[in-house]
C-alpha positions in Angstrom: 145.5 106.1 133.8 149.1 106.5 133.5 149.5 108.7 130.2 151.5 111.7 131.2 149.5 114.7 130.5 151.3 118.9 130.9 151.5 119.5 134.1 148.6 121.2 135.9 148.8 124.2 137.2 151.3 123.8 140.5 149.9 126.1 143.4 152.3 126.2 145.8 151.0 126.4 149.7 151.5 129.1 152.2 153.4 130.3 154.9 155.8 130.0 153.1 159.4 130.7 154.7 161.8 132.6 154.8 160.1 135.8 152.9 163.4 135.6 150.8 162.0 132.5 149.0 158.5 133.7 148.8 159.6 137.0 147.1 162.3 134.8 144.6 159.1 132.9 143.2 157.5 135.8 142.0 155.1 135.2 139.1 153.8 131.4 140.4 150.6 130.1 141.5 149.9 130.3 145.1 147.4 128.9 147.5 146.5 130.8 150.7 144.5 129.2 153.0 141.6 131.0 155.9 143.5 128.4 158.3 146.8 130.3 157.9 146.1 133.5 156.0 149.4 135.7 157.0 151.2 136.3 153.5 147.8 136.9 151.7 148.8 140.5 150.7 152.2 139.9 149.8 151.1 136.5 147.9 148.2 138.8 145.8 151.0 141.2 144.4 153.3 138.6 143.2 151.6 136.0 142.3 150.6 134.8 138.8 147.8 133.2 140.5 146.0 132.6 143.6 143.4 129.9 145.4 141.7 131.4 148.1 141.9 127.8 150.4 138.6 127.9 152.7 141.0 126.0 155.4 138.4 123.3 156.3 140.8 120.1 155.9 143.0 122.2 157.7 140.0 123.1 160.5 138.9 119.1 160.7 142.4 117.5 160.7 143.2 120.0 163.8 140.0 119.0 165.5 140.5 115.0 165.0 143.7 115.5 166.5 142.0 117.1 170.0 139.7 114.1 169.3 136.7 115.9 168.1 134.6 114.9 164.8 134.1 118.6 163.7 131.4 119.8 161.3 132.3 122.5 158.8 128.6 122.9 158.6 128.4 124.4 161.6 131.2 127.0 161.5 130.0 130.6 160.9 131.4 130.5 157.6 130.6 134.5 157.3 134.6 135.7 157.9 135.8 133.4 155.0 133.2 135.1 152.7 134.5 138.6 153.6 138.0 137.6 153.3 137.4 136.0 150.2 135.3 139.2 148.7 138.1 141.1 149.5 141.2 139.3 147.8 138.6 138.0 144.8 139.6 141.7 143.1 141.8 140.9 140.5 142.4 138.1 137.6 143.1 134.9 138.0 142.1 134.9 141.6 139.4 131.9 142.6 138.1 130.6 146.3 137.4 127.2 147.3 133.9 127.1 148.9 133.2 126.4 151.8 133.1 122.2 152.7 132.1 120.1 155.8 134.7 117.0 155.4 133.4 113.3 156.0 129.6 114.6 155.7 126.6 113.7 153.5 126.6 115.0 150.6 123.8 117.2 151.7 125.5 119.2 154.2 127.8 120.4 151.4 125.1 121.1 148.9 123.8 123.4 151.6 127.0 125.0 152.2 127.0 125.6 148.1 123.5 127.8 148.4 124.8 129.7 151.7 127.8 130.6 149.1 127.5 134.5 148.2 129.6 135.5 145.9 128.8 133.6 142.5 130.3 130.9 140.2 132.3 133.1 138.2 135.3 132.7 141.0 134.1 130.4 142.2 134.7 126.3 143.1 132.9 123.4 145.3 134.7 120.8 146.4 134.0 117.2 145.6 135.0 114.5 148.2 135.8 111.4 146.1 133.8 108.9 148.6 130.9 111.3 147.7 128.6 109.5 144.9 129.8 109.7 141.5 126.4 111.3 140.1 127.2 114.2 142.7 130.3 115.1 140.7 128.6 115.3 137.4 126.0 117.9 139.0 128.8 120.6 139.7 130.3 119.9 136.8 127.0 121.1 135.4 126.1 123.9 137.3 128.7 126.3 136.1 131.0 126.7 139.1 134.9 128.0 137.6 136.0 124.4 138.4 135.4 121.7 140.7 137.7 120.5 143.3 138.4 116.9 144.1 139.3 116.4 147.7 140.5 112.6 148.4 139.8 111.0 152.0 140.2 107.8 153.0 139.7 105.8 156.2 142.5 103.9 155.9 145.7 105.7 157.1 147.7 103.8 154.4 145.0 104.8 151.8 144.7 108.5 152.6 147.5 109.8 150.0 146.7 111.3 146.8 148.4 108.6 144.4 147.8 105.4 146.2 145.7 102.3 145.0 142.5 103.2 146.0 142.6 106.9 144.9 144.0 105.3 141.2 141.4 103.2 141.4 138.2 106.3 142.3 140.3 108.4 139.4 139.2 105.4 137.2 135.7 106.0 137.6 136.2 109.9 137.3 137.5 109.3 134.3 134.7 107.1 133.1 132.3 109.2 134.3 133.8 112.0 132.0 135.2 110.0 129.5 137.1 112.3 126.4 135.6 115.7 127.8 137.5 116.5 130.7 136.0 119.4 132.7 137.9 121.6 134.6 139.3 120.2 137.7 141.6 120.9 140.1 142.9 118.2 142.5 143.6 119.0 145.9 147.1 118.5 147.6 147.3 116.4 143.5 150.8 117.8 143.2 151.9 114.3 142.9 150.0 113.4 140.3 149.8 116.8 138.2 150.9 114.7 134.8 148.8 112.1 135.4 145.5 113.1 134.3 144.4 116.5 132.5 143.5 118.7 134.9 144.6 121.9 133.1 142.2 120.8 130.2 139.0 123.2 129.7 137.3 121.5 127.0 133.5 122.1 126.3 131.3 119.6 127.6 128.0 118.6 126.8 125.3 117.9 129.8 125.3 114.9 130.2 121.9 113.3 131.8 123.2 109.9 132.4 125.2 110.9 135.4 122.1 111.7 137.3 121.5 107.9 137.4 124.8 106.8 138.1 
């Protein structure tokens, strides 16, 4: 998988600082996340695009570090619906849904049907330890796009272009073979050429991956 491929869409994360800079890059794709929320307002009338980040790697990374193994399951997830409802008026503007990081798969499909505001705007993330057949589901259901979200227990492991994430993007792209949904890779700037992200072909359902 090393064919380079246009370059996804580049949303590039907030704060961002000083405001000078955020202001010259008027007319890019943004990402604003629940965890740090401040330039959402200045973000949604400059931007060409924005991802509504639900902040949960940014929630469990911040508890591992005061030693706790927290469960985004467990958060009231009700202020990140509102804030999302709120910023979701406009084009181009989509929300990650809400995720519990390092769970059973599950726990997140129960955070999918606690979701409340549609597909249409919509995307669930897909952890890429999380079975393979779990993938092809959401890609079925009708969700905007999925997110892939890549953790790995080894610290040397855990970047988005190293061995073992090549080597889970291989199966991905088995899985989905010449019919690439839509996907969107998370903290994938990296590897934005690498595989086609930005494609929205159609698809066909595809029955075998409920057996893989």
């Amino acid at each position: 998988m090393t064919r380079p491929y246009t370059p996804a869409t580049i949303y590039h994360g907030t704060p961002l600082t000083p405001r000078a800079a955020l202001q010259s890059m008027a007319g890019r794709a943004f990402c604003v996340s629940f965890h740090h929320p401040a330039d959402i307002a200045t973000v949604d009338q400059l931007a060409s695009s924005v991802m509504l980040d639900n902040g949960a790697f940014s929630f469990w990374m911040a508890a591992r570090k005061q030693g706790n193994e927290a469960c985004e399951a467990e958060r009231d997830w009700r202020p990140y619906y509102a804030w999302a409802e709120r910023w979701l008026d406009g084009q181009n503007r989509w929300a990650v849904v809400p995720d519990a990081i390092a769970m059973p798969s599950q726990i997140n499909d129960g955070l999918l049907n606690d979701w409340p505001l549609g597909k249409s705007q919509a995307s669930p993330v897909w952890h890429m330890d999380e079975p393979l057949h779990r993938l092809g589901r959401l890609i079925e259901q009708g969700w905007e796009r999925v997110c892939l979200g890549w953790v790995h227990p080894d610290r040397r492991q855990n970047v988005v272009g190293s061995d073992a994430y090549f080597a889970r993007m291989d199966e991905v792209a088995a899985l989905v073979g010449n019919r690439w949904p839509p996907l969107h890779m998370l903290r994938g700037t990296a590897v934005a050429r690498l595989f086609p992200f930005r494609q929205r072909r159609q698809h066909q359902p595809r029955a075998e991956w409920m057996a893989i």
